[in-house]
C-alpha positions in Angstrom: 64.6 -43.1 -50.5 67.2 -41.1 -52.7 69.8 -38.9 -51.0 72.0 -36.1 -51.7 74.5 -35.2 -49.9 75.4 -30.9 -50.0 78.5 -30.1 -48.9 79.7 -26.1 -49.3 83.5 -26.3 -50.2 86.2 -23.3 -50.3 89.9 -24.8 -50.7 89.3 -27.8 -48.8 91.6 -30.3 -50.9 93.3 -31.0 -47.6 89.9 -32.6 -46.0 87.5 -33.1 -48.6 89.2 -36.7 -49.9 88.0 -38.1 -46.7 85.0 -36.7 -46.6 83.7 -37.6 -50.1 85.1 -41.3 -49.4 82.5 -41.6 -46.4 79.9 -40.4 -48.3 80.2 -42.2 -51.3 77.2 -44.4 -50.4 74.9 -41.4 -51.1 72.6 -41.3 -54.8 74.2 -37.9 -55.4 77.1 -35.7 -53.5 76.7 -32.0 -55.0 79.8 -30.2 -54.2 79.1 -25.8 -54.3 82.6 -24.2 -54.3 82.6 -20.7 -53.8 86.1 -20.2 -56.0 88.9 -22.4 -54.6 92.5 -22.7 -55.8 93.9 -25.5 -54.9 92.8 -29.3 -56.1 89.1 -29.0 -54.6 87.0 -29.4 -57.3 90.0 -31.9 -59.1 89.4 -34.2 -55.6 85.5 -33.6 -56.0 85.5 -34.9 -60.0 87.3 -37.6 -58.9 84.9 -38.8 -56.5 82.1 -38.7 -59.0 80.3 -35.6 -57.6 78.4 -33.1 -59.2 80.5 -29.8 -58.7 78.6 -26.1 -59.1 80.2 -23.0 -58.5 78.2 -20.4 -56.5 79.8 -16.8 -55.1 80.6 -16.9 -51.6 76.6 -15.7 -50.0 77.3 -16.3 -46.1 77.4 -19.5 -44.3 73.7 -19.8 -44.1 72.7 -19.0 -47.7 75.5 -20.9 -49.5 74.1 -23.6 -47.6 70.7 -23.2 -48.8 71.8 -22.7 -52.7 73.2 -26.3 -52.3 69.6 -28.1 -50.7 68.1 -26.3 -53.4 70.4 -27.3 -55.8 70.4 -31.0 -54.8 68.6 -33.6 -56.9 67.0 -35.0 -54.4 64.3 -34.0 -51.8 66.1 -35.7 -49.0 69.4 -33.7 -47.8 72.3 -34.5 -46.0 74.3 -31.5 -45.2 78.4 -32.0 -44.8 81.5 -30.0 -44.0 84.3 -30.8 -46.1 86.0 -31.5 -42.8 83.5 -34.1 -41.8 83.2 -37.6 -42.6 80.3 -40.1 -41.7 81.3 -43.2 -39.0 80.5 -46.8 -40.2 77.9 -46.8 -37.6 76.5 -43.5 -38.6 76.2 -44.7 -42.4 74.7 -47.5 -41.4 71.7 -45.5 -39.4 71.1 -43.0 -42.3 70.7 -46.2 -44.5 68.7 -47.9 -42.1 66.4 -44.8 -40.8 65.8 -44.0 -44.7 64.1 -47.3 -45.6 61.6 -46.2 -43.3 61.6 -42.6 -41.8 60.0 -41.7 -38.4 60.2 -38.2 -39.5 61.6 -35.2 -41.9 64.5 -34.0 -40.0 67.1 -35.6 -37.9 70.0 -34.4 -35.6 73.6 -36.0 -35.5 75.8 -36.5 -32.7 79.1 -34.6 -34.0 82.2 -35.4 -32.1 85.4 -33.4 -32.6 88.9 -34.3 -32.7 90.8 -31.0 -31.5 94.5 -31.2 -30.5 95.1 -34.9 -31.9 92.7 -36.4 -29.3 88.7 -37.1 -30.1 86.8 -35.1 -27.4 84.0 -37.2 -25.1 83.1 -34.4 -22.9 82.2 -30.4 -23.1 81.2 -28.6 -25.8 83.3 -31.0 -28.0 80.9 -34.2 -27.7 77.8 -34.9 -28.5 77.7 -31.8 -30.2 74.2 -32.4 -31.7 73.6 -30.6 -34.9 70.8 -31.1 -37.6 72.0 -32.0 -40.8 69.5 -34.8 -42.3 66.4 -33.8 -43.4 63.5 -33.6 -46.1 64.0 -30.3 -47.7 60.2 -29.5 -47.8 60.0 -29.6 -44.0 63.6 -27.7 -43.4 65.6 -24.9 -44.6 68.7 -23.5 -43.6 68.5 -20.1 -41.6 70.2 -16.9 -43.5 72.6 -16.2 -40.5 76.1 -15.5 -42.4 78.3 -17.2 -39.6 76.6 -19.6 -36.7 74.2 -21.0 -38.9 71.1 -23.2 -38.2 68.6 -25.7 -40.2 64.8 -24.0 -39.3 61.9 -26.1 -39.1 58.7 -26.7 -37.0 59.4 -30.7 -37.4 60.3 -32.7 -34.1 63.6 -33.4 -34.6 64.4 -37.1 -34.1 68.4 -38.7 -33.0 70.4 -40.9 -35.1 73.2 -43.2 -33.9 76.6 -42.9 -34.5 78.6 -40.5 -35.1 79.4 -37.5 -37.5 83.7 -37.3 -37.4 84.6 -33.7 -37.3 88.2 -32.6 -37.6 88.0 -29.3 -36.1 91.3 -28.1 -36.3 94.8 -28.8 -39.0 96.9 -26.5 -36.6 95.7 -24.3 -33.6 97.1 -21.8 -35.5 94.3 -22.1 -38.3 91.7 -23.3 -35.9 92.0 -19.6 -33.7 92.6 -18.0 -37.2 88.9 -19.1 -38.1 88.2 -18.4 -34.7 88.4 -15.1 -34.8 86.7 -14.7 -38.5 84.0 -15.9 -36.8 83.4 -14.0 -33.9 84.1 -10.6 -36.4 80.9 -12.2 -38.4 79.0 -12.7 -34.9 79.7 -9.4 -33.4 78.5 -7.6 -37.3 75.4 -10.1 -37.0 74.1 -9.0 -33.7 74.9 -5.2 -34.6 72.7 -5.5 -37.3 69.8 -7.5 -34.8 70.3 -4.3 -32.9 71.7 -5.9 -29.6 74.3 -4.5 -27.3 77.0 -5.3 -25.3 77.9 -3.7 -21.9 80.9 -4.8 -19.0 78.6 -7.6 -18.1 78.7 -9.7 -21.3 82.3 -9.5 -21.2 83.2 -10.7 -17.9 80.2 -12.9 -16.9 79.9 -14.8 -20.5 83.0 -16.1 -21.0 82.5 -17.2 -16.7 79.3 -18.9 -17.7 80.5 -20.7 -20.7 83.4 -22.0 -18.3 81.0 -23.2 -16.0 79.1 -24.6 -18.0 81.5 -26.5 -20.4 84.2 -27.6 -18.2 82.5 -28.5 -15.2 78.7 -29.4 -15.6 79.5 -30.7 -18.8 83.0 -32.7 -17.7 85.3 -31.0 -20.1 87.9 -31.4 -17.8 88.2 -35.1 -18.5 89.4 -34.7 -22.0 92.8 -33.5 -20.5 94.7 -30.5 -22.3 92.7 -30.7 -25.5 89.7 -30.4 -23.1 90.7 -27.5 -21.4 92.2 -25.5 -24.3 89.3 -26.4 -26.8 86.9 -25.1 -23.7 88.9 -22.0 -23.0 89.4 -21.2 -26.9 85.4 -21.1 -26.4 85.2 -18.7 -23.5 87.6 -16.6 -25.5 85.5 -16.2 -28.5 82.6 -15.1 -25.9 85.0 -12.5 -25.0 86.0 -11.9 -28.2 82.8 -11.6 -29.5 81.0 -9.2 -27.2 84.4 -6.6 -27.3 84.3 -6.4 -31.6 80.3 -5.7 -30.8 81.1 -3.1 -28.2 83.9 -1.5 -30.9 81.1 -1.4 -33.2 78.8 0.4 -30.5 81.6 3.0 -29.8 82.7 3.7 -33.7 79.1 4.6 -34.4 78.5 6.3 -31.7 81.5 8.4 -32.2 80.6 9.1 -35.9 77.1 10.4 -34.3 78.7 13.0 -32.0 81.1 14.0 -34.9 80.1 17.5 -36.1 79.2 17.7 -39.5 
């Protein structure tokens, strides 16, 4: 079976060399840049892709543009700071010679602080990324976004490499994009926040992460990568609640 491999890229010159090396193994890698400035698409020539710009549509969509885009039915969706394990090649190789399905999930694990997570949120972090694009899509959610599909979803071994964070600085910096994207996204759904989602969801999250889910054995990385989570709960519900409060003011404002 041919693949492609999509990956959506946005001045990513910093990652995308390691990426595009693990990758390499792939029939096609189709590179959609959404206007970078630094060396991105140089690093992307380089490496033999196939490099098409495409204005900046939302997480979900610019995805999208990039299966559809890809020369091949089968898709296999990167971040440009991802990179595919040895054992994790070896699997897609393996699985593709003869499939058991249309749409696989892989285990993610992310390195966050200088330290490769085990526990949490931060591993396995299953997410679907392999799949025939006939039985797939990705959804149109600009931030948080998701491959749809009525397919059982089979596992692969190994793992998917995911360098989460250059600085904490950046990583919270991104952080908070994202939760300003979340909060506008579930506005527009129509949901609402009250008291409650801010003090119980960040609690739960906690509870869930940390302790069912043994986040505390990852050490500091653990705990601050868990708590940078619970924060974006927070984070998340007050922008929504802002956006509850400025329309209702400019309702009550006389005309």
């Amino acid at each position: 079976m041919s693949l492609s491999v999509a990956i959506i890229t946005h001045n990513a010159d910093k990652q995308l060399d390691a990426c595009l090396q693990s990758a390499s193994f792939a029939d096609e890698i189709l590179i959609v840049d959404s206007g970078s400035t630094d060396g991105t698409v140089e690093i992307a020539r380089r490496h033999g892709a196939k490099v098409m710009h495409k204005e900046w549509l939302g997480f979900g969509p610019q995805k999208q543009f990039a299966v559809s885009a890809a020369s091949y039915d089968w898709v296999l969706c990167l971040d440009a700071d991802e990179r595919i394990s040895d054992s994790l090649r070896e699997a897609i190789v393996a699985e593709l010679r003869a499939p058991r399905g249309a749409v696989y999930a892989l285990s993610r694990r992310n390195r966050f602080l200088g330290r490769w997570l085990r526990h949490g949120e931060g591993y396995p972090d299953w997410c679907v990324r392999l799949f025939h694009r006939r039985e797939a899509r990705w959804s149109d959610d600009p931030v948080h976004e998701r491959v749809v599909t009525a397919a059982p979803v089979q596992r692969l071994s190994g793992d998917l490499l995911h360098e989460s964070a250059q600085t904490l600085e950046r990583y919270l910096e991104k952080q908070n994009r994202y939760t300003s994207l979340a909060a506008r996204q579930l506005y527009a759904q129509g949901r609402r926040a009250s008291i409650w989602h801010l003090a119980f969801a960040p609690l739960a999250r906690f509870v869930k992460f940390y302790i069912l889910r043994l986040g505390c054995l990852d050490g500091l990385p653990g705990m601050v990568h868990v708590c940078i989570g619970c924060m974006n709960s927070f984070n998340k519900y007050a922008k929504l609640m802002a956006l509850q409060r400025g329309a209702a003011q400019r309702d009550a404002a006389p005309e």
